[in-house]
C-alpha positions as a Markdown table, in Angstrom:
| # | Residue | x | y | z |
|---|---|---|---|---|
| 1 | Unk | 0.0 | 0.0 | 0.0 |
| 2 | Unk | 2.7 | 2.2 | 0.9 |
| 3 | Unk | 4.4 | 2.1 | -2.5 |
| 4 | Unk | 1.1 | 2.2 | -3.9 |
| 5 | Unk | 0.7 | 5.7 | -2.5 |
| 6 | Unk | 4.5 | 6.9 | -3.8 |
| 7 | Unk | 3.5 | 6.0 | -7.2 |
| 8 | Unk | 0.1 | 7.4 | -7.1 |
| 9 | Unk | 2.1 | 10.9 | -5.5 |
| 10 | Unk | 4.7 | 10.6 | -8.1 |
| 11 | Unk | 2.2 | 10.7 | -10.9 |
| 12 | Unk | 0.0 | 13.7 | -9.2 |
| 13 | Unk | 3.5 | 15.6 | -9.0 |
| 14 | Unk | 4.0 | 15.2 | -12.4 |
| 15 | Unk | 0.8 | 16.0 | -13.7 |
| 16 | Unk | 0.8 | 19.0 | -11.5 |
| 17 | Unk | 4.5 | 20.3 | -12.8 |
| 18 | Unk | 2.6 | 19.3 | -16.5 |
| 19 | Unk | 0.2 | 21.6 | -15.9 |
| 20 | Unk | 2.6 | 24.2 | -14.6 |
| 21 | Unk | 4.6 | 24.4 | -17.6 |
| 22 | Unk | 1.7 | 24.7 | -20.3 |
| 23 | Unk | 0.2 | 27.5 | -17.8 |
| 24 | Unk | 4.0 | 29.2 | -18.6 |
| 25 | Unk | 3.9 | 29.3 | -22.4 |
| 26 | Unk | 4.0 | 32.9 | -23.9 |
| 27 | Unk | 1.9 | 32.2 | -26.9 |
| 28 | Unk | 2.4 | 35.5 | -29.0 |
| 29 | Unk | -0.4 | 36.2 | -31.3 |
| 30 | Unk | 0.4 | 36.2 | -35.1 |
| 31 | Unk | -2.8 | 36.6 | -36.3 |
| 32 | Unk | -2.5 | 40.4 | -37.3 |
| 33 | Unk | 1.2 | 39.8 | -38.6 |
| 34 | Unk | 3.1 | 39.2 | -41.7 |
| 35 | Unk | 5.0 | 36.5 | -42.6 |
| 36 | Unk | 8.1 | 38.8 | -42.8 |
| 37 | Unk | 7.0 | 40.1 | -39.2 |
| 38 | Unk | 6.3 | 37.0 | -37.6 |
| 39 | Unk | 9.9 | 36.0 | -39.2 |
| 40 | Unk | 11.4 | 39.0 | -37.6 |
| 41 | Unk | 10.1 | 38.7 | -34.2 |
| 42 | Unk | 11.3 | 35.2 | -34.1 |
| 43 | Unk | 14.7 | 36.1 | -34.6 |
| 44 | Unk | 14.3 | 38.4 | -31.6 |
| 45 | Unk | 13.4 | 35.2 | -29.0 |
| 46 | Unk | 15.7 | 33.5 | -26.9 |
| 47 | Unk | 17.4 | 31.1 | -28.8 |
| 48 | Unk | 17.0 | 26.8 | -28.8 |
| 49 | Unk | 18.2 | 25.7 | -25.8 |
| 50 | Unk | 21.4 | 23.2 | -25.9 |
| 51 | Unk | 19.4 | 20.4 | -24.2 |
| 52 | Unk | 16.9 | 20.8 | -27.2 |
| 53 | Unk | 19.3 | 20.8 | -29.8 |
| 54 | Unk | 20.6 | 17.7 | -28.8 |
| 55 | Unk | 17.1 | 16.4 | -29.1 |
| 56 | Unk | 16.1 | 17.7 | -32.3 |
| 57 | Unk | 19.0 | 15.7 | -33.5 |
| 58 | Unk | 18.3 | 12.9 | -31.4 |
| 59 | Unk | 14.4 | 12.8 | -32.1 |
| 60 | Unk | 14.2 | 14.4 | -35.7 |
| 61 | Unk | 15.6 | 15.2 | -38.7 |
| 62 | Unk | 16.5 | 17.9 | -41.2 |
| 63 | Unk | 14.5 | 18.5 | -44.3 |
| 64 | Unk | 13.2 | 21.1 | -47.1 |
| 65 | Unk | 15.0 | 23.3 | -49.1 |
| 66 | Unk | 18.2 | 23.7 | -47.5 |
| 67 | Unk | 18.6 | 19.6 | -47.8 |
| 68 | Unk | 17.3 | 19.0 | -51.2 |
| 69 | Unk | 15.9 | 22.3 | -52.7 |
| 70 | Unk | 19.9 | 23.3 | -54.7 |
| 71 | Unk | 19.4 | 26.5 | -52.8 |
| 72 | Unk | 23.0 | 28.1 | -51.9 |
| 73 | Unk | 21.2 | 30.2 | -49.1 |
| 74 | Unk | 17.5 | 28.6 | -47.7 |
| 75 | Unk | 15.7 | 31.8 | -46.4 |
| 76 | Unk | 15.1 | 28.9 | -43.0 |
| 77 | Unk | 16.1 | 25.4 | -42.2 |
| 78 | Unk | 13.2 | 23.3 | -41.9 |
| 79 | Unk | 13.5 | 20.4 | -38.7 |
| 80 | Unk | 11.1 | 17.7 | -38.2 |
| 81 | Unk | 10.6 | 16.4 | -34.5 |
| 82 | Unk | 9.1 | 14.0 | -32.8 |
| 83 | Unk | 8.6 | 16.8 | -29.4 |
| 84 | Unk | 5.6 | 17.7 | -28.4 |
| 85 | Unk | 5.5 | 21.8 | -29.2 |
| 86 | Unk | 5.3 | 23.1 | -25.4 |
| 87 | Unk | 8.3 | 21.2 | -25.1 |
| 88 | Unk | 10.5 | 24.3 | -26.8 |
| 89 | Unk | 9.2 | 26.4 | -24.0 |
| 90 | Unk | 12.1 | 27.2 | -21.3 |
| 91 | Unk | 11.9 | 28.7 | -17.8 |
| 92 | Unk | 8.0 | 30.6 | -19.0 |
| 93 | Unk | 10.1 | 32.3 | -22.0 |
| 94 | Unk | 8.7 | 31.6 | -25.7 |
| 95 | Unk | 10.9 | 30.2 | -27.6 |
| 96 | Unk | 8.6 | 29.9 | -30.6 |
| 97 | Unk | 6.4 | 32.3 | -32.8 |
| 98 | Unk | 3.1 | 31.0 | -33.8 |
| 99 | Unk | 1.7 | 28.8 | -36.1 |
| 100 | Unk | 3.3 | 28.8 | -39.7 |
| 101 | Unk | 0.6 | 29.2 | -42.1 |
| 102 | Unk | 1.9 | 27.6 | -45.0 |
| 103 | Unk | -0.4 | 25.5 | -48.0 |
| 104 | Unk | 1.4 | 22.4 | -47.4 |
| 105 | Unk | 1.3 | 21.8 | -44.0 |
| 106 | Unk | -1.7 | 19.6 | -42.1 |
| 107 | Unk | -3.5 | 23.4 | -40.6 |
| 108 | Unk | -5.4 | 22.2 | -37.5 |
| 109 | Unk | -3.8 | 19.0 | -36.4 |
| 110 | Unk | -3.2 | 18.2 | -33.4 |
| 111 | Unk | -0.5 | 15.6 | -34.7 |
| 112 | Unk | 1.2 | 18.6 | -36.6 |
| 113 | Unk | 2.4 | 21.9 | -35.2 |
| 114 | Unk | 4.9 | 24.0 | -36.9 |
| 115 | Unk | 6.6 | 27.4 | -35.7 |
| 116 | Unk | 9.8 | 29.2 | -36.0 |
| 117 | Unk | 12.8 | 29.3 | -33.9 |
| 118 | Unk | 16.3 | 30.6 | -33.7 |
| 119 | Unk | 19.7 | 29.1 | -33.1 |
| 120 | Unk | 23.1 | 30.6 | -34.1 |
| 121 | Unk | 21.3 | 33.2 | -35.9 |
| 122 | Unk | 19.7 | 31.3 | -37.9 |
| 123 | Unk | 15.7 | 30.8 | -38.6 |
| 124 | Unk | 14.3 | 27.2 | -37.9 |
| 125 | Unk | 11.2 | 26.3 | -39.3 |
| 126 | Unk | 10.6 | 23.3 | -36.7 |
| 127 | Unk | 7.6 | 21.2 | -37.4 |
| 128 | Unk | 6.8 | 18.7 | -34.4 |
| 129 | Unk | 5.1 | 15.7 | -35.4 |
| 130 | Unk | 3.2 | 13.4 | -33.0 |
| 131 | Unk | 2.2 | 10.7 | -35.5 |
| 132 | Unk | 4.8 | 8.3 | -35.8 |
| 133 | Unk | 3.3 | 6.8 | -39.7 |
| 134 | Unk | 3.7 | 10.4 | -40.6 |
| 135 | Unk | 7.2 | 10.8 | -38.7 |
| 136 | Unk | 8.4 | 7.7 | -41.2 |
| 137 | Unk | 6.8 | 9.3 | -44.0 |
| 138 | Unk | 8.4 | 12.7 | -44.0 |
| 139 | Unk | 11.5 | 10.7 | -43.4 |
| 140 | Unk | 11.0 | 8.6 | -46.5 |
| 141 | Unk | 10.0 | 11.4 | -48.8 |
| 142 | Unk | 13.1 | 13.3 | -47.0 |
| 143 | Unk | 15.6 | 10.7 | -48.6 |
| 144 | Unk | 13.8 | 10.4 | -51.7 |
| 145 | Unk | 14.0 | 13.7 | -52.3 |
| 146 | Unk | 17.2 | 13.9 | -51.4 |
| 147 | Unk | 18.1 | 11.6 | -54.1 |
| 148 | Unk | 16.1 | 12.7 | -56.8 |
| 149 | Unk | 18.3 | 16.6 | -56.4 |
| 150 | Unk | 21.2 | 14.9 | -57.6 |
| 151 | Unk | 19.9 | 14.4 | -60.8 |
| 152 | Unk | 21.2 | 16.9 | -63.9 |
| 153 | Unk | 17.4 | 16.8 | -65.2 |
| 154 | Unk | 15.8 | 17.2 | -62.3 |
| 155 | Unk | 17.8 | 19.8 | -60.5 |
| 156 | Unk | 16.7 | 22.8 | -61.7 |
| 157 | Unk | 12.7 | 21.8 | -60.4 |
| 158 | Unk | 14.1 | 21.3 | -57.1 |
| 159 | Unk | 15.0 | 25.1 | -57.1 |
| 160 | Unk | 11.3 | 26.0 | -57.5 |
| 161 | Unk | 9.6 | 25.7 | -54.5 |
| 162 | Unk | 5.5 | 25.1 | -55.5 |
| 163 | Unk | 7.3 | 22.0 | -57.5 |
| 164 | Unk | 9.5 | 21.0 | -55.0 |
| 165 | Unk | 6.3 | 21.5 | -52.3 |
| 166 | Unk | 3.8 | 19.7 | -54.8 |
| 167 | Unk | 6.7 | 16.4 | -54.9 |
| 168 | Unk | 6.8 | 16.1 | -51.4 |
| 169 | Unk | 3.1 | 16.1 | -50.5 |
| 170 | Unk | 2.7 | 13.4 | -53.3 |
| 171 | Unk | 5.3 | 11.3 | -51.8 |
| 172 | Unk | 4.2 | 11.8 | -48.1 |
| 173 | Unk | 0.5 | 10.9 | -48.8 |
| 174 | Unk | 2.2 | 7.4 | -50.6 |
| 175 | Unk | 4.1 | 6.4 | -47.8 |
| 176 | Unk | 1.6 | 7.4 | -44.7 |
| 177 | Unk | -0.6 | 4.5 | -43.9 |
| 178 | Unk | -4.5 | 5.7 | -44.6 |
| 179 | Unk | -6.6 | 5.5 | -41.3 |
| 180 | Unk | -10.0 | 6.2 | -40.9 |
| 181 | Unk | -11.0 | 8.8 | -38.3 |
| 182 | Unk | -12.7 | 8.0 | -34.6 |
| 183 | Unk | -15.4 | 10.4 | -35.9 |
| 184 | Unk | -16.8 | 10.5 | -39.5 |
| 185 | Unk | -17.4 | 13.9 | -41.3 |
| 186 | Unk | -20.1 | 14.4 | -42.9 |
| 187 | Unk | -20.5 | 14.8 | -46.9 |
| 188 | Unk | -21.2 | 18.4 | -46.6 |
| 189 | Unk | -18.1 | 19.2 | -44.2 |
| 190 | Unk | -15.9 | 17.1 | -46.2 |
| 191 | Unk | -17.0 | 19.1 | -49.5 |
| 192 | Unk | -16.8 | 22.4 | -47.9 |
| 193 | Unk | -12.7 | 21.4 | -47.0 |
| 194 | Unk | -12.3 | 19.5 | -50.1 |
| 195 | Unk | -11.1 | 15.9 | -47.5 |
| 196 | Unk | -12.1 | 12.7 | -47.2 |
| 197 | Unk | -14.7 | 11.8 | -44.9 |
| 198 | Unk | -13.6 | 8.6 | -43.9 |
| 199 | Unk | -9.5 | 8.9 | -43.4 |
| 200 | Unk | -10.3 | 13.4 | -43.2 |
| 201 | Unk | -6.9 | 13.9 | -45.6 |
| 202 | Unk | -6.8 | 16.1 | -48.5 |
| 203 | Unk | -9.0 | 15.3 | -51.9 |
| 204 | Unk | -8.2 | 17.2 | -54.3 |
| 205 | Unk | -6.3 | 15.3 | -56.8 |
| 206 | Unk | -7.9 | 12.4 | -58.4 |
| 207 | Unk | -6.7 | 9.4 | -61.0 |
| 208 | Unk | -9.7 | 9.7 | -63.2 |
| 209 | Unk | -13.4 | 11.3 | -63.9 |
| 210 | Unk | -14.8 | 8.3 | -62.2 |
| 211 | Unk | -12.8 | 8.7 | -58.9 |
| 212 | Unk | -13.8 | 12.8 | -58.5 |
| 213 | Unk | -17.8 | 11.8 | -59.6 |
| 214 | Unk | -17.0 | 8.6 | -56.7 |
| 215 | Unk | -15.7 | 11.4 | -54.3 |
| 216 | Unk | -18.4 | 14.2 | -55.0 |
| 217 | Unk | -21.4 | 12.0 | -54.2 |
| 218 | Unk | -20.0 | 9.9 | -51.0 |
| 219 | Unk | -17.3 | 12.4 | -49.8 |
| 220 | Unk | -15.1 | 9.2 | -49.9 |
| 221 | Unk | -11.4 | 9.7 | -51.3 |
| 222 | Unk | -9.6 | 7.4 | -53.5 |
| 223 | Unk | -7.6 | 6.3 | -50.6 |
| 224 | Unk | -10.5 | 4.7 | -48.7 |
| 225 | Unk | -12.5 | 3.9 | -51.6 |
């Protein structure tokens, strides 16, 4: 009973210190700012931690344009991580700056929060990623990609970033397993956001007439179909 109750005090402590450190985040609105001003008010934060750093290189990995965009000087590095987002938060100061609004990232998941950072003078774009089938993905499409730059014919696309943007997503919807969601949307929900229903990922991009008629009267992607 008596090491019942440590373990039991234990877990309340932690949940308590939890609680303590989201109640410490600085969450600096963005919404009325530019992308340049959001940018520039990043750079003014305190810098990534060391104990951090060590983790995004423990728990993540390096990708975008300054890997395999044949970009001499990437306006940010872009750093996927498998750490929760309050996680870049140190002694109540923000070490982030907002949300990234961006057309190829997952908006409103909970699995998928990007912001900037700073370190060495330099902008991060970090993106933490709780899904581990989407972790592997990125990952995947990150060598791929990789590869691909090092081709003469295929170099000069990798310098344009809606290509290089429209590659990746292609690739990353591939490799991440499809599973249907706890909750099913309805048709008119799924219309209004042009996603699937079923698995709630993007549908906009179909193999055939048959597969967008398929998709316009059940609200069912190709994926799940």
């Amino acid at each position: 009973m008596h090491e019942l109750n440590r373990i039991n005090k234990q877990i309340f402590d932690l949940q308590a210190h939890k609680r303590q450190i989201k109640e410490a985040i600085q969450v600096i609105d963005t919404s009325n700012m530019t992308k340049q001003e959001i940018i520039d008010k990043a750079m003014t934060l305190p810098e990534i931690p060391e104990h951090l750093w060590e983790a995004m290189q423990d728990f993540g990995f390096q990708t975008g344009s300054s890997v395999f965009g044949n970009i001499n000087t990437p306006s940010d590095i872009d750093w996927v991580v498998n750490l929760p987002a309050y996680a870049f938060y140190y002694s109540g100061c923000a070490l982030t700056c907002g949300k990234i609004q961006a057309n190829y990232i997952d908006e409103g998941s909970k699995d998928f929060v990007p912001f900037y950072a700073n370190k060495d003078g330099k902008l991060y774009n970090i993106i933490c990623i709780g899904s581990y089938y989407k972790l592997e993905a990125w990952k995947e499409t990150t060598r791929i990609m990789t590869d691909l730059s090092n081709y003469d014919a295929l170099k000069d696309i990798m310098k344009t970033k809606w290509k290089r943007v429209r590659l990746f997503r292609a690739l990353t919807d591939v490799f991440e397993p499809v599973k249907p969601l706890y909750h099913r949307l309805d048709i008119a929900e799924a219309h209004q956001y042009d996603i699937c229903c079923s698995c709630g990922r993007e549908a906009v991009n179909f193999t055939c007439k048959a597969a967008k008629d398929h998709y316009k009267a059940t609200g069912v992607c190709e994926r799940c179909a």
